[in-house]
N, C-alpha and C positions, 0 to 999 in steps of 0.2 A: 504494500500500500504506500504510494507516494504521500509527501508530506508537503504541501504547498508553504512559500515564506511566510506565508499571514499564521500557520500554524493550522490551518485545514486541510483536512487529507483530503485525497480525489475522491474517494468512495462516500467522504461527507458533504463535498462538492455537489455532487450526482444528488445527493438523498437532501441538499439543501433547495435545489431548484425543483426538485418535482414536488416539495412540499409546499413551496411557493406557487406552485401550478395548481396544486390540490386545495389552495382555501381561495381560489377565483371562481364566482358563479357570472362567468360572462352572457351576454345575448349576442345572437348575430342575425343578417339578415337573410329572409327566403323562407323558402316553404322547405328547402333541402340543407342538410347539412354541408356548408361548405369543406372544401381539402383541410384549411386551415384547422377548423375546429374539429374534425374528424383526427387531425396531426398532435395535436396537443393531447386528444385525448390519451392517447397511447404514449405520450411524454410525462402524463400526472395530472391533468387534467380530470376532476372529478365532477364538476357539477356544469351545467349550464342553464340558463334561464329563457323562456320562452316569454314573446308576447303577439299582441294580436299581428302583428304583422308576418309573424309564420304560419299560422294555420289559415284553411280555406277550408277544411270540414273535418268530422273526427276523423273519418279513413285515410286522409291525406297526414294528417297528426300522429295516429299508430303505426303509420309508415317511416314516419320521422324520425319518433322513442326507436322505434325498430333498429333503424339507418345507425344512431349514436349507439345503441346497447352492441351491436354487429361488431364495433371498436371498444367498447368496455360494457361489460354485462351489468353491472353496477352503479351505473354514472344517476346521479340524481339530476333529475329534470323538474327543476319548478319553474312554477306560474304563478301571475298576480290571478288567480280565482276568488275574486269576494262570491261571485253570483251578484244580483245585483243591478247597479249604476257599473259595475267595474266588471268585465265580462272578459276571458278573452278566447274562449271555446265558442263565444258565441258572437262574438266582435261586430261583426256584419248584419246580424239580426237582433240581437239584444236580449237577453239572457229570459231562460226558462225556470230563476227561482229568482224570488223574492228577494233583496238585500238584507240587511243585519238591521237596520231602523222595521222595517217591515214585519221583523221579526221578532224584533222588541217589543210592539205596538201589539200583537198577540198574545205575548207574555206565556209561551207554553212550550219548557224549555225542551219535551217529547217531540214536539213536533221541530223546533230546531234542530235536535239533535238529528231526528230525521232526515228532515233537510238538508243538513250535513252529508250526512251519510248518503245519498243521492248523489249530492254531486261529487263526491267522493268515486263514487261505485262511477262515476263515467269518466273521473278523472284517468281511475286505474284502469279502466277499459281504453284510454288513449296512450298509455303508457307514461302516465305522467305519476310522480310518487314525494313530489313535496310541492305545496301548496302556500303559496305566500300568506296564509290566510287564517286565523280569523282578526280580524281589527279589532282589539281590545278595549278600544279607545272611549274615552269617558266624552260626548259632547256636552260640555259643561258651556261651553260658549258658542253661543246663537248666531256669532258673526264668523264663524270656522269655517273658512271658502275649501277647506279640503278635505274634512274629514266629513260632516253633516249625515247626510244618509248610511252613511259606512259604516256608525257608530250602533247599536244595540240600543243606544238613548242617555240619555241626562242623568240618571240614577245608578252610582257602584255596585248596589247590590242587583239591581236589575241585568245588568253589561256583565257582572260577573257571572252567574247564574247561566247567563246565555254563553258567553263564552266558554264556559266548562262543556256546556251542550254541545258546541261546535266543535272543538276541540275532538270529542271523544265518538262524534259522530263519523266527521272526517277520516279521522285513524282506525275506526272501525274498517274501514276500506283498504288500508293499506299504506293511506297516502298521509307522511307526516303532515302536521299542522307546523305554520307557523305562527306563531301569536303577534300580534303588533301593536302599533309603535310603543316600546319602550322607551321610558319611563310613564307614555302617555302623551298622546298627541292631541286631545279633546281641547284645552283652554286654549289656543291660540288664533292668532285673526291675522295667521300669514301662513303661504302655501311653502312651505322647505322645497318644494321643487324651486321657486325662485329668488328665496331668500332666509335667513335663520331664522324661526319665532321663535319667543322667549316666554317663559311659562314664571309668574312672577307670585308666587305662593310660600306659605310656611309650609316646613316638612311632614307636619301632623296634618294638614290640607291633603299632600300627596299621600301620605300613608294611606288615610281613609281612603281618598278619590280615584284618584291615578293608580295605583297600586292594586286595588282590591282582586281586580278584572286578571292583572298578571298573577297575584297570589293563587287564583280561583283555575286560571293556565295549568300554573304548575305543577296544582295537586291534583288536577285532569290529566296530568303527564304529557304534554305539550313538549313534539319534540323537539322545536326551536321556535327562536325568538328573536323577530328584528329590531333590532336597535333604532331610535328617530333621531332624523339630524333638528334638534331642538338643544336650547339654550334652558337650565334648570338652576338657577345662582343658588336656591336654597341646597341643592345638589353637588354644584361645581357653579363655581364662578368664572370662570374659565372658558373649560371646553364643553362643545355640545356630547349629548352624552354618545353616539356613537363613535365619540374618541376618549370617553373620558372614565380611568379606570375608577374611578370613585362612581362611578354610577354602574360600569359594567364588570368588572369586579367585585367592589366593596359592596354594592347594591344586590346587584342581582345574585352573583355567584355564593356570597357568603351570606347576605344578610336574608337573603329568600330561598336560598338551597335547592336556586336551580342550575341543574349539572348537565343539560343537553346543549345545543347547536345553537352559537348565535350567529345572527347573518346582520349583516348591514342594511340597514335602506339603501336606493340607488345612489353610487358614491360618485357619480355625475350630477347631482344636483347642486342648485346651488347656492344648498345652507352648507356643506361642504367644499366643494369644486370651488367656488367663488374666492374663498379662503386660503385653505389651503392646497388647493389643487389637488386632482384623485393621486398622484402616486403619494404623496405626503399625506396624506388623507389615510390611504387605505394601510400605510405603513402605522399610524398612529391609531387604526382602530385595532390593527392587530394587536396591538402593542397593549391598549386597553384590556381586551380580552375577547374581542373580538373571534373567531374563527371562521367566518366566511365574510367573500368582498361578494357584494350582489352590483355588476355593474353593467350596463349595456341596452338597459332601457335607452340611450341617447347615444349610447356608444359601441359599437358590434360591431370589432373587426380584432383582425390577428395585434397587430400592431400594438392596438392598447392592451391585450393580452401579456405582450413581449413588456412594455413598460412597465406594468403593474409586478409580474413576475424578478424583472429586473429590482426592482424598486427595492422589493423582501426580500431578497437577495442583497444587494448592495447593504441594507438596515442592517443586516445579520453581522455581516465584512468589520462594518466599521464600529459595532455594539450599540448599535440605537434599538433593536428589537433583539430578544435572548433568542436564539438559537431554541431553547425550549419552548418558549412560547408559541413557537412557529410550528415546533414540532408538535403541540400538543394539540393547537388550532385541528394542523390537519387531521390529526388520529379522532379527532370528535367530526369531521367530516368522512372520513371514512368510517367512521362506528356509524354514522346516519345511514349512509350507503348499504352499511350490512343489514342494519333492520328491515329499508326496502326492501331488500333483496329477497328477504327470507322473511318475511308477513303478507300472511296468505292475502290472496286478493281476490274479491267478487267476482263471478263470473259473469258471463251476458255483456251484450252487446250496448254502446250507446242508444239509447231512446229522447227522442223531442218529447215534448210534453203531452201529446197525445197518443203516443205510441203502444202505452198500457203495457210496457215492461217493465221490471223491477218489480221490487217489493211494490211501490208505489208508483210510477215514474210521474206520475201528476202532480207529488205533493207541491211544487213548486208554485200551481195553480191553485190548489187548496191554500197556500197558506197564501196567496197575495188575495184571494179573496176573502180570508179570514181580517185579512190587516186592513181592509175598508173602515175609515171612520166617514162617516155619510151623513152631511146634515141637511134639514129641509125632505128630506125623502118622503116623510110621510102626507107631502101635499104636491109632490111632483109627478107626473105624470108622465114616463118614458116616449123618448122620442117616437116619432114612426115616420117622419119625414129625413131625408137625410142632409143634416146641419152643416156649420162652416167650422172647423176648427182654425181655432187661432190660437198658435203656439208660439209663447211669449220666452223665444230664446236665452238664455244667458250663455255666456265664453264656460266651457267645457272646462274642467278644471285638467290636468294633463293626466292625474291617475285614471281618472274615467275614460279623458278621449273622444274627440271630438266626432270618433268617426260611426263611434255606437248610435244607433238609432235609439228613438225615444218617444214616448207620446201618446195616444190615443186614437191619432186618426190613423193608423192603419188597421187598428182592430175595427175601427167604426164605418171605415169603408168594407169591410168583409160582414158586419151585420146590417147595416146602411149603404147597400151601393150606389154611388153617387155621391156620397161627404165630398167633399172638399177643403183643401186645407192649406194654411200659407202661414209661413215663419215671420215673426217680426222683434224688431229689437230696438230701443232708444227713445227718447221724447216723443215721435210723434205713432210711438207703437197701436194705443190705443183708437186713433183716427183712422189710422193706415187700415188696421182693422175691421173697422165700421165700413171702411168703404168697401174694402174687399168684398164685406160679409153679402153685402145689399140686404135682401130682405129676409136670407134664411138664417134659421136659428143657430147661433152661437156657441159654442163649447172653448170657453179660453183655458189653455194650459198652463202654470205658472210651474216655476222649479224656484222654489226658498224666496219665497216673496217678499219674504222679512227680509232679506241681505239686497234688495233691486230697488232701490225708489222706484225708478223709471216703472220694472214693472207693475208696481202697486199704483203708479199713478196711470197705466196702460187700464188698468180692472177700473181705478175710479172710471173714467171718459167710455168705457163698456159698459155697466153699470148704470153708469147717468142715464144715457141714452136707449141701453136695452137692459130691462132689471130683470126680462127671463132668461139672460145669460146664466147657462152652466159653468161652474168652473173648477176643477180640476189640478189638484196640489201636490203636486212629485216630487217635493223637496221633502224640508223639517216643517211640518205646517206649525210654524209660531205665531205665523195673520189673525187677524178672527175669522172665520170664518164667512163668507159671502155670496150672492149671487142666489138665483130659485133654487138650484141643487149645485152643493157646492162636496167634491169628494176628496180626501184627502189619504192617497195610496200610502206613502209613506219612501217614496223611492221609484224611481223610472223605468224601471225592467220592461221587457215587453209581456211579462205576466202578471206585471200591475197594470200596466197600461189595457190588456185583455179583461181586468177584473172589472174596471172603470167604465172601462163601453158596456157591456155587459148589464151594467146597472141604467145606465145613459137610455139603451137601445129595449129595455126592459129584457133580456134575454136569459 
């Protein structure tokens, strides 16, 4: 065994960089696995990340997992899967279960777990076996532009409750859970995709609030946990916590005695990247205690693979990251890999929502029309003419994605042929709309009405002028309620949006 001048031998050389290969969960682009990423795998390459821009259907997806497993039988494949507002199995069409608000708003943590376990069973049926998912996160704050519908709801004991459901549902299937954002992304009224929020509470606030949901993970046995690029001063004053060992450490590891997989949020963002740039970034989350970089939401190619790999590399050379650290990162990356590997998995094939396979394959539709809150119902009289919908857009937040569909009039032109329908957004929304409409009946869509002036003053100028406007609320419904039937789904799926017409169309 050669002895390199730094005092590293080659055989430690060799086993330094593939373990700096082994705690990267990159994405790349295509519906196929590129040479590049198929090359790495077989270098130490163990995880890679999926989003909507590789799939185009499950069979095109299981061919995928297929393609990577053909190069390492092992390799964990996750996905951002809330279900949901945040889809990415179903990117194109918009998702066949309900969100986590949706599911709060029910309060029935059976049927959660369900739920879970559903999309689970199709996960593992595409080959997919970690799951970016469930969102832990407390929405404690009504102006939260990123987390809102993702959240379970406002109450710790409620989110917690839920989240052990999901959690245990999930895994039932095969496919680990990831829990999120730690320490708690709920207070904040800024999106870390494009800048740091800063979470400004006493520590017995987070104990209770923040915390509860991850405590209620843990002892669900949650087999990783992603860290949030958020700022915590009562925590660190400092670093945000997905750099910061007093939180992912001192926090999680020892003071909550959770001992599985921590993953980064995407380390292209930029309450990270902005700062200190991803390879500084991703060296300092390891270093925290991090064990996996989750990066390539914005970034998927070889190249940034090579820098990041170099970086932990280099970190090790010159003592800014232990040698152990690195090494222990990836042995908890490969212990997750082995549980996939060898945790039985559901059998049967992907089913849509009306396919009547699985244990259930509908729950997803049972529960979005369980989560109807419906006011004015009992004096409204279901359409039977086919209306105008006017859907009162806002800017897509980036974990959701602008490209997911959303809404009501497509269910409503399949029970009403003939709707019609037109997107509007800004000061003269609610005009825009009226003239559109001419004389048929209205159904206005609102997503967090509470966070849009403009939209809310789009409803007043609808409203004025037609008070038998329906209207339709797929955000956090914080508004008061309004309008002749006013519905509030709790989230934008296309099986909230199904539950909505539904009730509209009397069906």
């Amino acid at each position: 065994m050669t002895t390199l001048a730094s005092g590293t031998t080659a055989f430690d050389k060799d086993r330094l960089t593939r373990d700096a290969l082994t705690v990267l969960q990159p994405g790349f682009p295509g519906a196929t696995a590129p040479d590049w990423l198929l090359r790495r795998l077989g270098e130490g390459l163990a995880s890679v990340g999926l989003f909507g821009r590789n799939i185009t259907s499950p069979e095109q997806l299981a061919a995928l997992t297929a393609q990577l497993r053909a190069e390492r039988e092992d390799v964990l494949v996750a996905i951002d899967e809330e279900g949901g507002d945040v889809t990415r199995l179903e990117v194109r069409t918009g998702s066949s279960f309900p969100g986590n608000h949706a599911l709060g708003a029910v309060d029935d943590a059976a049927l959660t777990q369900e739920v879970a376990a559903e999309l689970g069973r199709r996960l593992a049926a595409c080959g997919v076996n970690l799951n970016w998912a469930p969102s832990a996160d407390v929405n404690s704050n009504p102006a939260n532009p990123v987390i809102g519908v993702r959240s379970f709801g406002a109450d710790p004991a409620l989110v917690a409750r839920h989240t052990a459901a999901y959690v245990t549902g999930l895994q039932s299937a095969g496919v680990a859970a990831c829990t999120k954002h730690f320490p708690g992304h709920g207070d904040t009224a800024v999106d870390s995709h494009h800048a740091l929020p800063r979470i400004d509470v006493e520590t017995p606030v987070l104990g209770d609030r923040e915390l509860t949901p991850f405590r209620a993970a843990i002892a669900a046995g949650t087999r990783a946990v992603m860290s949030a690029h958020i700022l915590v001063p009562a925590l660190d004053p400092t670093r945000p916590a997905t750099l910061s060992p007093r939180i992912l450490t001192a926090l999680l590891r020892d003071e909550l005695g959770y001992d599985g997989l921590i993953v980064t949020d995407g380390m292209e963002m930029q309450a990270v990247a902005a700062t200190y740039g991803i390879e500084r970034g991703s060296v300092l989350a390891i270093a925290a205690g991090a064990d996996a970089i989750c990066v390539g939401g914005g970034l998927a190619d070889d190249e940034t693979v090579r820098r990041l790999r170099d970086a932990l590399v280099t970190a090790v050379r010159t003592g800014e990251l232990a040698e152990e650290r690195l090494a222990d990162a990836a042995e908890r990356v490969r212990e997750l890999a082995r549980w996939t590997a060898t945790e039985p998995k559901p059998t049967g094939a992907y089913d849509d929502d009306d396919a009547g396979g699985g244990v259930r394959a509908d729950v997803g539709l049972i529960a979005a029309r369980r989560a109807l809150r419906i006011t004015g119902g009992e004096v409204f009289s279901p359409l039977t003419e086919p209306p105008y919908v006017a859907a009162f857009t806002p800017v897509a937040n980036i974990a959701v994605g602008a490209e997911t569909p959303w809404g009501v009039a497509a269910e409503l032109v399949r029970l009403l042929p003939g709707t019609e329908t037109g997107s509007f957004a800004g000061p003269d929304a609610g005009h825009a709309a009226l003239v559109a409409a001419g004389e048929r009946r209205i159904v206005a869509v609102v997503r967090d009405e509470h966070r849009h002036p403009w939209m809310a003053a789009a409803l007043d100028t609808l409203l004025t002028a037609r008070p038998d406007t329906v209207v339709v609320e797929m955000g956090v419904p914080q508004a008061p309620p309004r309008g002749a039937l006013h519905i509030a789904t709790h989230g934008a799926a296309r099986v909230c949006g199904r539950a909505a017409a539904e009730v509209i169309a009397g069906a």
